[in-house]
N, C-alpha and C positions, 0 to 999 in steps of 0.2 A: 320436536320436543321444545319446550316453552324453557327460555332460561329464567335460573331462578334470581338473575341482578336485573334492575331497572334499564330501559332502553339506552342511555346515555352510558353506563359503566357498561355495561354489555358492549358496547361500541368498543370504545376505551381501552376493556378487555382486546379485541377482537385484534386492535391496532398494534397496540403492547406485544401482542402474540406473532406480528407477521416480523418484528426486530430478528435479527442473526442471534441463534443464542440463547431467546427466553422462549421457555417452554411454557403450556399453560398455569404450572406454580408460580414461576417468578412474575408471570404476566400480573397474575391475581396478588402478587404481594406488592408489586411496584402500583398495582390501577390502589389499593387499597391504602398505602401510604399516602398514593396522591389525592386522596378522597378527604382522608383524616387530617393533609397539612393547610397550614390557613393558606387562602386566597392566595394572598400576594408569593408564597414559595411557589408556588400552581403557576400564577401567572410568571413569574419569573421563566420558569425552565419552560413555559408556550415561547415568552419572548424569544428567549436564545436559540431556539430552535427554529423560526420565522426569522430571525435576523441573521443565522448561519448560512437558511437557505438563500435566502435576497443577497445578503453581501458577497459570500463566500462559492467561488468557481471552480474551474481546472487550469491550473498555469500554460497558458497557451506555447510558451515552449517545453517542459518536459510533465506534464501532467499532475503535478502535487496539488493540493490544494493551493487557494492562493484567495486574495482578498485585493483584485485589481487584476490586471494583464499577467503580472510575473510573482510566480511565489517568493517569497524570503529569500531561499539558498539562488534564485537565480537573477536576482535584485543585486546580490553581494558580491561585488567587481574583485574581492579580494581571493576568491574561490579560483582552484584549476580548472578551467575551463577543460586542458586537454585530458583530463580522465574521467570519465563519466561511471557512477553506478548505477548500474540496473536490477529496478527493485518491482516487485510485484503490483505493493499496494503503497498509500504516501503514509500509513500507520507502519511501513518498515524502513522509513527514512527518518523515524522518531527512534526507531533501534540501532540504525547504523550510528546517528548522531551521538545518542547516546556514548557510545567505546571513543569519543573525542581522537582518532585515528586517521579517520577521512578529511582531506578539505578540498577534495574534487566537486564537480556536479552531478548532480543525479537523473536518470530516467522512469517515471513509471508507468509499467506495461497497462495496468489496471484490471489484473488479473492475470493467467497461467494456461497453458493448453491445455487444454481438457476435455478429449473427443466424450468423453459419458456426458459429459454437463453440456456438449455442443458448441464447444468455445477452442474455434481453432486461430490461424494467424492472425488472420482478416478481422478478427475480433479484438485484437489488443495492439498496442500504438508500437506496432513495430515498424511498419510505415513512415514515421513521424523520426524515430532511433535513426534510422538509415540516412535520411535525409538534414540530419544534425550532424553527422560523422566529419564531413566536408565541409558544412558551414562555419563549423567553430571548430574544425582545426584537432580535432578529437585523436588521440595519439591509443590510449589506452582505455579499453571499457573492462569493468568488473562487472561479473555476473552474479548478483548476491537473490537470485531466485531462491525462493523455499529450500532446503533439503529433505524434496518429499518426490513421490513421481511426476505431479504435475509440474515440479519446478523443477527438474532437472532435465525432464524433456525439452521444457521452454529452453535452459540454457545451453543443451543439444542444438535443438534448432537456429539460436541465436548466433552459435560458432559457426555454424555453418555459412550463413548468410555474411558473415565481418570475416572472418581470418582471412577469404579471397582477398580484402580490402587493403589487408599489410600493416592492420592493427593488432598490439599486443593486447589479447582475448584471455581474460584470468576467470576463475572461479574461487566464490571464498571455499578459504580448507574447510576441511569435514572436523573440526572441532565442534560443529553444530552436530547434535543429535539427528540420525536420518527419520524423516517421518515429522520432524519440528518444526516449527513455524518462525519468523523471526521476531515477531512482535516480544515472545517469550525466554528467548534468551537473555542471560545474562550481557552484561555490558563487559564482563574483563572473556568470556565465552566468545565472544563476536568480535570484539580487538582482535584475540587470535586468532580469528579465523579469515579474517580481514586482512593482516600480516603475513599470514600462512597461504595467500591466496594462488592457486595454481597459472599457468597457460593450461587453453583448451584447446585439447587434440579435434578438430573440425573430421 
């Protein structure tokens, strides 16, 4: 079937469309905005996007984003080195941050087990977790995975693998919604559930 936009928005479309999230309405209202704004708003959000990809990596010690070898939080000598959180994605170290609660360091798995989607250990830096434990002295890790199935499988398996080690192994309380993500929580929601946080029976 012949689409009815020109070969470049049709493109455009197509790209918009492969993003988390937009379906092909928003694709068609975001290609369409960006059609209607002058040049230079157009070129702006090309730049930042080409310049996020070129600058911006994975902090080669716990995974967040980072803009050089080490992200922000693990640049910041002022931080617990001995308690680490372990978070899914580094858009859930902007929620933890958020509840001003924490001032440990962090780990990100970058992503959750999930045998439907084909994403078992081997697939997320738990490898990399284990082998931080002992180097920096790590006394206590929180487990602030999703409270959803994939993420509380992850923080199953995570207990299992640390509690042998003789580390206090917490999970945040269930003041999160089960089935929620933590992006969406509130910030005084996530304090308490971060305060509330359990040991995990391995």
């Amino acid at each position: 079937m012949t689409s009815p936009y020109e070969a470049p928005v049709q493109k455009l479309l197509d790209e918009l469309g492969r993003l988390p999230g937009v379906g092909p309405k928003s694709a068609q209202r975001i290609a369409f905005y960006l059609m209607k704004a002058a040049p230079e708003d157009a070129n702006r959000l090309a730049r930042a996007i080409v310049e996020a990809k070129d600058r911006v990596s994975w902090c080669r010690r716990c995974f967040n984003f980072a803009e050089g070898e080490l992200c922000v939080y693990c640049r910041d000598d002022r931080r617990d080195a001995t308690v680490l959180c372990v978070v899914e994605e580094p858009r859930d170290i902007v929620a933890v941050e958020r509840t001003q609660e924490f001032r440990g360091r962090y780990h990100v798995l970058l992503g959750a087990i999930s045998p439907i989607e084909g994403v078992g250990p081997e697939q997320l830096r738990i490898k990399e977790l284990l082998a931080r434990i002992p180097a920096e002295g790590v006394e206590e890790v929180i487990l602030a995975t999703n409270p959803n199935i994939e993420g509380e499988a992850t923080a199953m398996y995570l207990a299992r693998l640390l509690k042998p080690q003789g580390l206090r192994v917490t999970r945040i309380a269930s003041g999160l919604p089960v089935g929620g993500d933590l992006e969406y929580a509130d910030e005084v929601t996530l304090g308490r559930a971060l305060e509330g946080r359990r040991e995990v029976e391995a």
